[in-house]
C-alpha positions in Angstrom: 8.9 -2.8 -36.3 6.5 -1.4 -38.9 8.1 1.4 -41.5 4.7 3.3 -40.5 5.5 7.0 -40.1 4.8 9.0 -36.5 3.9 12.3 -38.1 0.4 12.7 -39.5 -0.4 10.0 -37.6 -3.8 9.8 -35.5 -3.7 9.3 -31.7 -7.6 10.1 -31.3 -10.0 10.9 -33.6 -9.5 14.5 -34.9 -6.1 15.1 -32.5 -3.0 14.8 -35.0 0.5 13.9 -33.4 1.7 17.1 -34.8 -0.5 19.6 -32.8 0.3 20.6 -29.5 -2.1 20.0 -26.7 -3.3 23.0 -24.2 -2.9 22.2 -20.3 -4.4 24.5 -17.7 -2.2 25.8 -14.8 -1.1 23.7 -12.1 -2.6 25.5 -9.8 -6.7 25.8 -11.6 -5.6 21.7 -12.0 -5.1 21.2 -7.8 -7.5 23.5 -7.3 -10.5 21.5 -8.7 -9.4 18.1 -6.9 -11.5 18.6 -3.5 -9.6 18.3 -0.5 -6.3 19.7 -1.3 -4.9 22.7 0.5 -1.8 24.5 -0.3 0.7 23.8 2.4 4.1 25.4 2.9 7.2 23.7 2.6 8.2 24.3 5.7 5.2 22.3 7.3 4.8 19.2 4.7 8.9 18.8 6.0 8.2 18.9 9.3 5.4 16.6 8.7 8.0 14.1 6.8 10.6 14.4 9.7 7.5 13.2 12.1 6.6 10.2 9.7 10.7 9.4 9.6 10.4 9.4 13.4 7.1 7.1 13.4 8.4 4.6 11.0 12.0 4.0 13.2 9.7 4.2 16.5 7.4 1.2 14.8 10.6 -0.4 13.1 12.6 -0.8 16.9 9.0 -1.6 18.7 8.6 -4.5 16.0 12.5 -5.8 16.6 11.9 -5.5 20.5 9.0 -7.7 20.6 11.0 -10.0 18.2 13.5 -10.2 20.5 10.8 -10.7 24.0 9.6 -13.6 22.2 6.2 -12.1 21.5 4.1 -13.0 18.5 5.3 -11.3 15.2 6.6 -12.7 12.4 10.6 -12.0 11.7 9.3 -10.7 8.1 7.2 -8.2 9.6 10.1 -7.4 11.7 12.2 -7.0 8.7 10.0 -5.1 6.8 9.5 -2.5 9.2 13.2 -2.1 9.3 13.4 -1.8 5.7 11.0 1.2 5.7 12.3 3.1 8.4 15.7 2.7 6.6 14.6 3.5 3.3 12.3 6.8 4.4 15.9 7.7 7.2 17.9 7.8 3.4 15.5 9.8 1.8 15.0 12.5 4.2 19.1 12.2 4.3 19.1 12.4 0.5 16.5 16.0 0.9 18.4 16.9 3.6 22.2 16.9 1.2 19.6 18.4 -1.9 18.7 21.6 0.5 22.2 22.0 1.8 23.6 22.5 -2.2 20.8 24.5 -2.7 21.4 26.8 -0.1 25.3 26.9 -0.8 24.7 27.3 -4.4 22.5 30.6 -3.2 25.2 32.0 -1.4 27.6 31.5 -4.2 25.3 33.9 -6.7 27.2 36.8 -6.9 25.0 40.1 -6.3 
């Protein structure tokens, strides 16, 4: 490591390290990207839970045609196990964070 100093140095030509940078809104940044549309919570969850659903439907599809003797390879098999499990312990995981949430709301005193 170099004993070259961070402060006062340049990151791109005229921008010093010590000045602070400006960043628009959140909102005037998503609403330039075309396509986006503001969705409510309540349906990008539901939407998840669907996905969560689709995922174990393909996962137990792919192990039952393992099991028939059809053509699929047993890492294909395994894979689709592996995401269905890992998107199941997610929506577990949001599940637990919305459940302290909600008992940490009825804990604030009035």
């Amino acid at each position: 490591m170099s004993g070259i100093p961070i402060t006062g140095m340049k990151l791109l030509p005229g921008l010093e390290s010590t000045q602070s940078i400006q960043r628009p809104p959140l909102e005037q940044l998503t609403a330039e990207i075309p396509g986006t549309q503001k969705e409510d919570f309540t349906s990008f969850l539901n939407k998840f839970v669907e996905s969560v659903d689709e995922l174990g439907n393909v996962a137990e599809d792919a192990g039952n045609a393992f099991l028939n003797g059809e053509d699929i390879d047993l890492h294909e098999v395994m894979i689709a196990g592996e995401e269905s499990g890992i998107a199941f312990d997610l929506l577990l995981e949001i599940r637990n964070k919305l459940l302290d949430a909600y008992k940490n709301l009825i804990r604030m005193p009035l």
